[in-house]
C-alpha positions, 0 to 999 in steps of 0.5 A: 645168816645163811647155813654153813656148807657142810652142816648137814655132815658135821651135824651127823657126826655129833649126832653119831659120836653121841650115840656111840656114847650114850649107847655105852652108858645105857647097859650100866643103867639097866637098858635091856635093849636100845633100837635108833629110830631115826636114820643118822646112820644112812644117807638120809640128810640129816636137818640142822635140828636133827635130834638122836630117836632113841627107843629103851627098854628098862625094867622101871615103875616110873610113869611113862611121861617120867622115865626118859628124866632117869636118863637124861639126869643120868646121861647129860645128852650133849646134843638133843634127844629123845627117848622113848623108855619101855618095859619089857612087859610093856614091849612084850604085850605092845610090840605088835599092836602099838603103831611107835613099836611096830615102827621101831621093830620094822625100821629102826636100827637095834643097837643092843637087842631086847633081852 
């Protein structure tokens, strides 16, 4: 079965409608800060696979490889995602040395600044 006319645009208003959701969500859980690493909101196309890219920061003693179940369990992403879930300290002392961060500071569209 060949892709449907058009997916790469539907595909990209899920993708947005469920970013402007679980952006909403975030601050209620503690997010003190939220920065889109991929490119939904410009005119990159956009794959039929397209998941949300999302970089948290949330003050959490959670092992790294742990944090991203909190916000998942707690927001129920209805299209793929993926988070990269930060503490402050980690991003205070990390921001400019580790290659994911200084990306995500360079590129990435700040969606609630990092407080």
């Amino acid at each position: 079965m060949g892709m449907m006319f058009g997916f790469g645009e539907h595909r990209r208003r899920l993708l947005q409608e469920e970013l402007t959701r679980i952006a909403g969500e975030l601050p209620s859980l503690g997010a003190r800060g939220t920065i889109l690493l991929n490119h939904i909101l410009s005119d990159v196309p956009v794959a039929p696979d397209t998941e949300l890219e999302l970089l948290v920061v949330l003050e959490t003693d959670e092992p790294f490889h742990r944090r991203s179940d909190f916000l998942v369990s707690h927001l129920r992403p209805r299209v793929g995602t993926r988070f990269l879930t930060y503490t402050p300290a980690e991003i205070a002392e990390l921001r400019n040395t580790d290659a994911v961060l200084h990306n995500a500071f360079a590129n990435g569209h700040v969606l609630d600044a990092i407080r």
